[in-house]
PDB file of N, CA, C and O in Angstrom:
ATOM      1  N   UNK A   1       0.825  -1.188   0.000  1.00  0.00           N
ATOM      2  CA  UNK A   1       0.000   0.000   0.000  1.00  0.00           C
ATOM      3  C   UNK A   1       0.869   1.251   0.000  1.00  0.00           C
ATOM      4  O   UNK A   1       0.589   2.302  -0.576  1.00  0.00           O
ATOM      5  N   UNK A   2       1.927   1.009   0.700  1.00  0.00           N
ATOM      6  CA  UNK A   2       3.073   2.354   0.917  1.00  0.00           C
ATOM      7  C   UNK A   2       3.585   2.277  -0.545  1.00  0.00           C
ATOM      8  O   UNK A   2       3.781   3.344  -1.127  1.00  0.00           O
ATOM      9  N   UNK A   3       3.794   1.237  -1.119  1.00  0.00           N
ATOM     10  CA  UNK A   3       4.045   2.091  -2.475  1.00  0.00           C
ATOM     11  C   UNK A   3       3.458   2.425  -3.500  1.00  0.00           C
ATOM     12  O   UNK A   3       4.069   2.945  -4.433  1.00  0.00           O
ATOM     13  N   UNK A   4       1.824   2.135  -3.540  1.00  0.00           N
ATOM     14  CA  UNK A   4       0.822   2.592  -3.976  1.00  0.00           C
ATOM     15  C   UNK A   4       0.894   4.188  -4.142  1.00  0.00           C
ATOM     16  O   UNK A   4       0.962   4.875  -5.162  1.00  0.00           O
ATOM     17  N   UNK A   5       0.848   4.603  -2.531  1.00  0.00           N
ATOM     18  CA  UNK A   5       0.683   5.931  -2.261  1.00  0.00           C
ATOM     19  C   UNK A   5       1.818   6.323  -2.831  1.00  0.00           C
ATOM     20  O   UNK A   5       1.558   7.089  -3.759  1.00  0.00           O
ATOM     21  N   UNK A   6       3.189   6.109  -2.672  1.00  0.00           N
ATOM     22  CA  UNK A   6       4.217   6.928  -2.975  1.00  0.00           C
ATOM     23  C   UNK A   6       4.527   7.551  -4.291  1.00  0.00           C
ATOM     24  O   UNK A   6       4.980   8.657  -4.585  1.00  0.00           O
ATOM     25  N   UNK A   7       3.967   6.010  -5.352  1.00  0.00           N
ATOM     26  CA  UNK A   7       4.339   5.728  -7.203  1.00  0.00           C
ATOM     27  C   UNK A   7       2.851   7.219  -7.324  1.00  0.00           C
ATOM     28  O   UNK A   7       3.187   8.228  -7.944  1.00  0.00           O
ATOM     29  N   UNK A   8       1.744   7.193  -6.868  1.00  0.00           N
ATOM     30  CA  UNK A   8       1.056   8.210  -7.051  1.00  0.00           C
ATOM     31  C   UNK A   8       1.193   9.795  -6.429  1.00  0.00           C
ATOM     32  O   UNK A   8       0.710  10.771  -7.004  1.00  0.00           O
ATOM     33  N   UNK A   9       1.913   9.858  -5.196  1.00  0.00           N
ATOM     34  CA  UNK A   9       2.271  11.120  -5.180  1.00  0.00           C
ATOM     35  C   UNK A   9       3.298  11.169  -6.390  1.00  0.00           C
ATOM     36  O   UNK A   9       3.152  12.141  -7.131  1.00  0.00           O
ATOM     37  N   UNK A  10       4.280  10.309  -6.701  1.00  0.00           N
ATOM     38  CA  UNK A  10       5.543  10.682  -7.723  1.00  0.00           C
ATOM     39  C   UNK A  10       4.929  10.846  -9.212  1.00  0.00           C
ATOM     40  O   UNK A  10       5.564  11.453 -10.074  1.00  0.00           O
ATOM     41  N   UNK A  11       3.446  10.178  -9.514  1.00  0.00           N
ATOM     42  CA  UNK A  11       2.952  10.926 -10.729  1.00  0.00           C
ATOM     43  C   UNK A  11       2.211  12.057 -10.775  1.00  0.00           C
ATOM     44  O   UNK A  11       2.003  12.703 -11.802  1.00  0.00           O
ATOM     45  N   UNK A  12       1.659  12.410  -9.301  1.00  0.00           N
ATOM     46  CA  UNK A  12       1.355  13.856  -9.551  1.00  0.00           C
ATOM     47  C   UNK A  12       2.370  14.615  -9.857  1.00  0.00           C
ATOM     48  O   UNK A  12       2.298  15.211 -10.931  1.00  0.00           O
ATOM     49  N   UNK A  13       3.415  14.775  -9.123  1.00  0.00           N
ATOM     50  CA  UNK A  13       4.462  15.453  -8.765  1.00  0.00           C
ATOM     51  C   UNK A  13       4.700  16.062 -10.281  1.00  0.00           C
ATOM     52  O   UNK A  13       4.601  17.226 -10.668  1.00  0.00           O
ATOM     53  N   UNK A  14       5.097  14.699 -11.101  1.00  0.00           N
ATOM     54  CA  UNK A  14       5.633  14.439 -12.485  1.00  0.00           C
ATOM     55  C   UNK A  14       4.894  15.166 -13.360  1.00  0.00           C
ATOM     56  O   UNK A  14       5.432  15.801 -14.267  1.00  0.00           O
ATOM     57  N   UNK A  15       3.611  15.140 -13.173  1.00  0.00           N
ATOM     58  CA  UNK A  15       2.267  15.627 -14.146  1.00  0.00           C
ATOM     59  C   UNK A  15       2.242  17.251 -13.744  1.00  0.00           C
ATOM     60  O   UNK A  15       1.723  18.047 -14.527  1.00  0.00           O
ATOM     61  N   UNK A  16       2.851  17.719 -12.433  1.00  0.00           N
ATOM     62  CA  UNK A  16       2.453  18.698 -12.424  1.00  0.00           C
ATOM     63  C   UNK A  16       3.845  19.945 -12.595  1.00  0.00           C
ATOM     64  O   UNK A  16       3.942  21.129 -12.273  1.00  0.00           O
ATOM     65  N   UNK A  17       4.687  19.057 -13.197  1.00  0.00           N
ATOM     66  CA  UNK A  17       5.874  19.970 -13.115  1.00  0.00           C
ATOM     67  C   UNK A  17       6.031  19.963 -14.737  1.00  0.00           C
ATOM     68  O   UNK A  17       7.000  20.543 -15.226  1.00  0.00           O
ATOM     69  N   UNK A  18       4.812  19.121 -15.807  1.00  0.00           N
ATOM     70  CA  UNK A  18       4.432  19.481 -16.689  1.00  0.00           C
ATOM     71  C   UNK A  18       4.203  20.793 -17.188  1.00  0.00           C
ATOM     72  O   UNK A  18       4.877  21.568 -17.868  1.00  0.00           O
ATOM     73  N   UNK A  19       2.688  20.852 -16.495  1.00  0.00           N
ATOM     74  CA  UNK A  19       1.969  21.708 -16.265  1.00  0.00           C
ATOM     75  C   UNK A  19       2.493  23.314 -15.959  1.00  0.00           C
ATOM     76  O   UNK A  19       2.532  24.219 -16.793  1.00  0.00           O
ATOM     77  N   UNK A  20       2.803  23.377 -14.818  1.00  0.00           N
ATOM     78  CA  UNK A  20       3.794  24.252 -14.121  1.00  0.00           C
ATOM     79  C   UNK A  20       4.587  25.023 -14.797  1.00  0.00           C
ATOM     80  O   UNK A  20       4.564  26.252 -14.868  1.00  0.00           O
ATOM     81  N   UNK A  21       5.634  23.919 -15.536  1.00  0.00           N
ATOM     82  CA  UNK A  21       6.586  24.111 -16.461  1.00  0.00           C
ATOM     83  C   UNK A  21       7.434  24.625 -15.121  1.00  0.00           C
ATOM     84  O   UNK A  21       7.174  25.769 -14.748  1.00  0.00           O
ATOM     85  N   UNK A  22       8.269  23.993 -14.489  1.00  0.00           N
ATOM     86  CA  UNK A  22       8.588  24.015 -13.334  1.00  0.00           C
ATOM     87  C   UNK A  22       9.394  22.414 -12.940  1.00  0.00           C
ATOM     88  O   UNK A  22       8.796  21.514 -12.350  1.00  0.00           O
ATOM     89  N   UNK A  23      10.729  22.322 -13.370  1.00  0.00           N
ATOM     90  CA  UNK A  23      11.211  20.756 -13.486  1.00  0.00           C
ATOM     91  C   UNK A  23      11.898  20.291 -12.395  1.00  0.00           C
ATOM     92  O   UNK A  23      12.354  19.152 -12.298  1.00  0.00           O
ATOM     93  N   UNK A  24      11.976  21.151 -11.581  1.00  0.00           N
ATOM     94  CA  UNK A  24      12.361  20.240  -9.906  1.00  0.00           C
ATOM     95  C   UNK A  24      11.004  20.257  -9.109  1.00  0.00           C
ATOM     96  O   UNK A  24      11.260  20.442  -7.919  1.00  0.00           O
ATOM     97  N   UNK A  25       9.671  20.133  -9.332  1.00  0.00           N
ATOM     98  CA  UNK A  25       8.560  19.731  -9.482  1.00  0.00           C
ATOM     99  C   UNK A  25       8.621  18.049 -10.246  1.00  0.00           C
ATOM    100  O   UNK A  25       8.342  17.021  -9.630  1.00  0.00           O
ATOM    101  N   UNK A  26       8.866  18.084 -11.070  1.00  0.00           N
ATOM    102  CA  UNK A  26       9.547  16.439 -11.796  1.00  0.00           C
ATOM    103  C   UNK A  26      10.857  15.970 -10.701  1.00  0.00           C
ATOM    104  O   UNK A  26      10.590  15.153  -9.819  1.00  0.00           O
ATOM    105  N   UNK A  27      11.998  16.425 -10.794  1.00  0.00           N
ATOM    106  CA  UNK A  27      12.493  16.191  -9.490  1.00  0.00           C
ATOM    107  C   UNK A  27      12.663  15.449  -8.386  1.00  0.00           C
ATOM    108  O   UNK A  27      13.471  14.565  -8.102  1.00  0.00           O
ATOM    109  N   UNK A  28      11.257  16.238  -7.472  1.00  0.00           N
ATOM    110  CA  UNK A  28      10.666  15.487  -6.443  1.00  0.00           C
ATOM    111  C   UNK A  28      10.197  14.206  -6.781  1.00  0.00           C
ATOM    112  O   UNK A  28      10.296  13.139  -6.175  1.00  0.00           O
ATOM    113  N   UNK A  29       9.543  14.563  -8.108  1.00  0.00           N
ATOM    114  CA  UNK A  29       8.417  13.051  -7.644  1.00  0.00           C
ATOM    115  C   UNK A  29       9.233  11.899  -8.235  1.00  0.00           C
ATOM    116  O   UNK A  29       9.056  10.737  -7.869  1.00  0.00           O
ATOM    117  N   UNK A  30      10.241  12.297  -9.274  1.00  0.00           N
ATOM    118  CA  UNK A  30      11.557  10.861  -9.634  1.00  0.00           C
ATOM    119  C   UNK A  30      11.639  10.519  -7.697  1.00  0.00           C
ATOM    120  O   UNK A  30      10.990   9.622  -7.158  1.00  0.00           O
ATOM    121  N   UNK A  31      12.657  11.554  -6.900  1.00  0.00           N
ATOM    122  CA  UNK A  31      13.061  11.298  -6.208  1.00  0.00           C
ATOM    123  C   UNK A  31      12.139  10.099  -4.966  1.00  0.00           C
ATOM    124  O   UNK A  31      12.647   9.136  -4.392  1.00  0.00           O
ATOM    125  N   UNK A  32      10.859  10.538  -4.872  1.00  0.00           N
ATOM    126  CA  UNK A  32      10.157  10.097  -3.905  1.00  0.00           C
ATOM    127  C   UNK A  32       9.815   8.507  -5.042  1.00  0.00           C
ATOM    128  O   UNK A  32       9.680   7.476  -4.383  1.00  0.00           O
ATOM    129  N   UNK A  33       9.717   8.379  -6.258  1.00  0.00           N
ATOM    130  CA  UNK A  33       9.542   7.340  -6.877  1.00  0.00           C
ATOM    131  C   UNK A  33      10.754   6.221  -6.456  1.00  0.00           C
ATOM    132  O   UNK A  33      10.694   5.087  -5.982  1.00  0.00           O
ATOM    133  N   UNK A  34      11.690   6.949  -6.793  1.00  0.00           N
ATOM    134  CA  UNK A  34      12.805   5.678  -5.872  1.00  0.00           C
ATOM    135  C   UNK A  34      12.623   5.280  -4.659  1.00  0.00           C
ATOM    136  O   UNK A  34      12.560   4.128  -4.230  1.00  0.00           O
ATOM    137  N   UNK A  35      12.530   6.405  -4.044  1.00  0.00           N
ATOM    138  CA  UNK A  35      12.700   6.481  -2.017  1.00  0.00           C
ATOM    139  C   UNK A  35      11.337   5.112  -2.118  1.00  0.00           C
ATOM    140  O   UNK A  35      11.462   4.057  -1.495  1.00  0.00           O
ATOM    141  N   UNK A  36       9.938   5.468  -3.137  1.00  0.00           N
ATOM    142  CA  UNK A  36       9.379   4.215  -3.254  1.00  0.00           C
ATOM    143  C   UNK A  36       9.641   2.863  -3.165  1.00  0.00           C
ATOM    144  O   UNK A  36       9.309   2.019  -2.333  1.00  0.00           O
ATOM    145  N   UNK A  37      10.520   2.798  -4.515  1.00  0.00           N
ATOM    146  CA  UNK A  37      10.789   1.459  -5.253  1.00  0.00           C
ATOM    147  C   UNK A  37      11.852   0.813  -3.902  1.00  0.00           C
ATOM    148  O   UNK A  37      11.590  -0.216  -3.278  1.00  0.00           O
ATOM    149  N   UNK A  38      13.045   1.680  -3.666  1.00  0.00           N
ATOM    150  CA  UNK A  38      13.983   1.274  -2.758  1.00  0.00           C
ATOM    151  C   UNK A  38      13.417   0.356  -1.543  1.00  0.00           C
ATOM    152  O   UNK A  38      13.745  -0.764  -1.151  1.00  0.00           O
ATOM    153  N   UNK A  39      12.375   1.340  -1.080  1.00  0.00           N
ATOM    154  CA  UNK A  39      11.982   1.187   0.464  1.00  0.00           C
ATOM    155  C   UNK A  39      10.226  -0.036   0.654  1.00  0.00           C
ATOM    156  O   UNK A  39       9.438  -0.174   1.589  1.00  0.00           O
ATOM    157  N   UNK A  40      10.288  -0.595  -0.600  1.00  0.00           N
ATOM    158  CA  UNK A  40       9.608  -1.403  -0.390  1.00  0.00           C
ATOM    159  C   UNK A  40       9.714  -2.950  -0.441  1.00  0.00           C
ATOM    160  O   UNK A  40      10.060  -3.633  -1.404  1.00  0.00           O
ATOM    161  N   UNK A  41       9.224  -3.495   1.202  1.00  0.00           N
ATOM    162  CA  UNK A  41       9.723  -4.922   1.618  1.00  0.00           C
ATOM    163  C   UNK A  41       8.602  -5.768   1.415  1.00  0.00           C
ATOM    164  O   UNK A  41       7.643  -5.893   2.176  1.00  0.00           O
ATOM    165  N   UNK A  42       8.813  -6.398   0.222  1.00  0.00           N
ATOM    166  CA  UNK A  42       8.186  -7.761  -0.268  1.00  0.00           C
ATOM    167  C   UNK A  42       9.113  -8.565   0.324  1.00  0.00           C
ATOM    168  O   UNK A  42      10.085  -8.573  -0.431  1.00  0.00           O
ATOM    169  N   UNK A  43       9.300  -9.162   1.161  1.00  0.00           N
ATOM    170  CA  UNK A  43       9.643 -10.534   1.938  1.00  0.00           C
ATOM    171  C   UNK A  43       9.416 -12.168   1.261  1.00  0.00           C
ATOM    172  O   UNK A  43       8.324 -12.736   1.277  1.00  0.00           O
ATOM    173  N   UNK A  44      10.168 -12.524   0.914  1.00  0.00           N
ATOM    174  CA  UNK A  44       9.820 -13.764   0.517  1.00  0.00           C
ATOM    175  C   UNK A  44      10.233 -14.933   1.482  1.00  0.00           C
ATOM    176  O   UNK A  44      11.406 -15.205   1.736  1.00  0.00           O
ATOM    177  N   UNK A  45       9.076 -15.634   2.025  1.00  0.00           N
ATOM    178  CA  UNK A  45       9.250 -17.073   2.622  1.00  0.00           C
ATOM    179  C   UNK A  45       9.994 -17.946   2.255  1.00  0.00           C
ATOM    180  O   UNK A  45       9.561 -18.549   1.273  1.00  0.00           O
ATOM    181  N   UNK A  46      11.256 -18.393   2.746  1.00  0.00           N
ATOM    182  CA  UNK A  46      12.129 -19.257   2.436  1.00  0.00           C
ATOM    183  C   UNK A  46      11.455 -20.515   2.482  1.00  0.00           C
ATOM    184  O   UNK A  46      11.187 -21.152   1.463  1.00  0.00           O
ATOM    185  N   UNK A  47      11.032 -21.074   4.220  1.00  0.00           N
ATOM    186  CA  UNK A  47      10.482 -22.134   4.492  1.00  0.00           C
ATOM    187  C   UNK A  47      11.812 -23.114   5.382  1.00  0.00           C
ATOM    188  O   UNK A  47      11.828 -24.059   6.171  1.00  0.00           O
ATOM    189  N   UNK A  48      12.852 -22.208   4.682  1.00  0.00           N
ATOM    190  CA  UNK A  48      14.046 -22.702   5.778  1.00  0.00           C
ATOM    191  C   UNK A  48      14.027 -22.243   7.078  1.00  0.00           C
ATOM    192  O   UNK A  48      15.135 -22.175   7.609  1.00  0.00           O
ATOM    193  N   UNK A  49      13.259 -21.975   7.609  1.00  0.00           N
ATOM    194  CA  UNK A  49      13.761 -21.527   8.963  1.00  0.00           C
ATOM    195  C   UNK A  49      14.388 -21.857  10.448  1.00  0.00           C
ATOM    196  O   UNK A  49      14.718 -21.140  11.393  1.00  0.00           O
ATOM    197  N   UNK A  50      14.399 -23.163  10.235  1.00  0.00           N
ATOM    198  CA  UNK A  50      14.937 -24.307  11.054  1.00  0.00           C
ATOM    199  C   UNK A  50      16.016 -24.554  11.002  1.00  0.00           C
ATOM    200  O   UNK A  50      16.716 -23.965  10.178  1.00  0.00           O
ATOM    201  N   UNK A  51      16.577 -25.544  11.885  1.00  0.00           N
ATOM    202  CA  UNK A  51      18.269 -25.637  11.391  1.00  0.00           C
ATOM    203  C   UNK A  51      18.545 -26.770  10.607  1.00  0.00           C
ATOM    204  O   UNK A  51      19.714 -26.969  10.276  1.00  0.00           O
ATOM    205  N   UNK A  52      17.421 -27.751  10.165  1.00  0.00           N
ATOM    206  CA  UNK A  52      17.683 -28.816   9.307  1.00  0.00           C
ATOM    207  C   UNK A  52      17.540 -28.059   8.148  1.00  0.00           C
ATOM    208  O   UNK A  52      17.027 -26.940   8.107  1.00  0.00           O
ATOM    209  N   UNK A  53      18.114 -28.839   6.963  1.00  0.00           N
ATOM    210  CA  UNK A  53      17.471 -28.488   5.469  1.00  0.00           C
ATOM    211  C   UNK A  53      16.745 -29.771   5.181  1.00  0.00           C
ATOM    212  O   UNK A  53      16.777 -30.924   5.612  1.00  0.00           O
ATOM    213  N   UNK A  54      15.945 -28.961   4.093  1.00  0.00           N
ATOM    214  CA  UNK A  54      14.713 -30.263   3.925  1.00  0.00           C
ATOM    215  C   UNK A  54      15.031 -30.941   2.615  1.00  0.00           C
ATOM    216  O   UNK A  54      15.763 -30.546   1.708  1.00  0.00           O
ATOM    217  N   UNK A  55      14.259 -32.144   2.722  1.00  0.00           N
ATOM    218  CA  UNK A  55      14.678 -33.071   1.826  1.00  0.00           C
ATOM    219  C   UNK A  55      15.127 -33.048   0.571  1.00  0.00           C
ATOM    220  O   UNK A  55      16.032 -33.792   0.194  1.00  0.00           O
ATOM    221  N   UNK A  56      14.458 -32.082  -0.288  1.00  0.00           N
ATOM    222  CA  UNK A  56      14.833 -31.552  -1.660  1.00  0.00           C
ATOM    223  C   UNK A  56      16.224 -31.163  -1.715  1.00  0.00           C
ATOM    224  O   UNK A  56      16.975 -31.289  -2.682  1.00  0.00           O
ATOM    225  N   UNK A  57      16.568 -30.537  -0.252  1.00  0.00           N
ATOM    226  CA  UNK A  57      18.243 -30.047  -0.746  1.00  0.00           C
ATOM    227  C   UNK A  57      18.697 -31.049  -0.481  1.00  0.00           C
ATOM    228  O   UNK A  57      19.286 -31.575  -1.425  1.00  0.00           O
ATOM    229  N   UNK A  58      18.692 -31.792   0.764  1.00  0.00           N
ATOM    230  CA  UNK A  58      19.643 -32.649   0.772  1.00  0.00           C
ATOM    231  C   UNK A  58      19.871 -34.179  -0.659  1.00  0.00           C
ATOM    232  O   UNK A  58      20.914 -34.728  -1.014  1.00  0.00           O
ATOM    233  N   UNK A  59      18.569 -34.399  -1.085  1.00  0.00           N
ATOM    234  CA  UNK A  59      18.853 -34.773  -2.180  1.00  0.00           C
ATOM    235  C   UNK A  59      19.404 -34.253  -3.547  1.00  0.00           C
ATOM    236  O   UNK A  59      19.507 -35.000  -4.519  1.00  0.00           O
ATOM    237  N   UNK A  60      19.757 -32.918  -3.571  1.00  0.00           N
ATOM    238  CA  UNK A  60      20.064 -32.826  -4.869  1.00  0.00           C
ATOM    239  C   UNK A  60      21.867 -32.449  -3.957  1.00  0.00           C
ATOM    240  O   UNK A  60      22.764 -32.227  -4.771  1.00  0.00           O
ATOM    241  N   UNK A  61      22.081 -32.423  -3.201  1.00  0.00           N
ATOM    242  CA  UNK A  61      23.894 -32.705  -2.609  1.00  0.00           C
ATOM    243  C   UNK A  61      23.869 -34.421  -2.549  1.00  0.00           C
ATOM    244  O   UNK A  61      24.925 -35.050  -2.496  1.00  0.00           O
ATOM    245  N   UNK A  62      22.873 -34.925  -2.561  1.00  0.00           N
ATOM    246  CA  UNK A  62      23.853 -36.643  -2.497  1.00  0.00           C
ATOM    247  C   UNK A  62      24.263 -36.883  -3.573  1.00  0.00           C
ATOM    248  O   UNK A  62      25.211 -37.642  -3.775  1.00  0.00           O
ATOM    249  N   UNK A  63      23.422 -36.091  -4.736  1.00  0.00           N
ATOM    250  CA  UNK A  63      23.617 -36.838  -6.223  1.00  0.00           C
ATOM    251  C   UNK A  63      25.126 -35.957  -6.546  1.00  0.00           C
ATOM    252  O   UNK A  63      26.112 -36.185  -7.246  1.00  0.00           O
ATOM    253  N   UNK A  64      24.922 -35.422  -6.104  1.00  0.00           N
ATOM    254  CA  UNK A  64      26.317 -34.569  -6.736  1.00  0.00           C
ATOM    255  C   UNK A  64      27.980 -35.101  -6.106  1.00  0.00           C
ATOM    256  O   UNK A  64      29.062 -34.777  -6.595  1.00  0.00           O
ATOM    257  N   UNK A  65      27.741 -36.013  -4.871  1.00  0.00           N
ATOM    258  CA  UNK A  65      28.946 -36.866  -4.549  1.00  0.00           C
ATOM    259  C   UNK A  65      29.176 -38.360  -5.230  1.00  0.00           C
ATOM    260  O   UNK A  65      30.172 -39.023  -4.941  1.00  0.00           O
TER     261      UNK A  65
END
């Protein structure tokens, strides 16, 4: 959702430094478009979280000895 909001303040920003005719108005909203892209945590579930590894790994290291 936080980068919902952010990618849309950074196209107003963009649209309005059009308008404006006013280009650190564009500027901002590149800038806050990264500070977006950067600062957003999609987390992906390993499923490793234990201290064993699970069967799939350890079978594809037996075949390889």
């Amino acid at each position: 959702m936080k980068l919902f909001i952010l990618m849309s303040i950074a196209a107003v920003c963009v649209a309005l430094s059009f308008v404006w005719r006013t280009p650190w108005i564009g500027g901002v909203g590149l800038l806050v478009a990264f500070a977006g892209m950067f600062t957003d945590r999609n987390d992906v579930n390993v499923g490793d979280d234990g201290y064993e590894t699970s069967d799939s790994v350890r079978k594809m290291r037996s075949r390889d000895r």
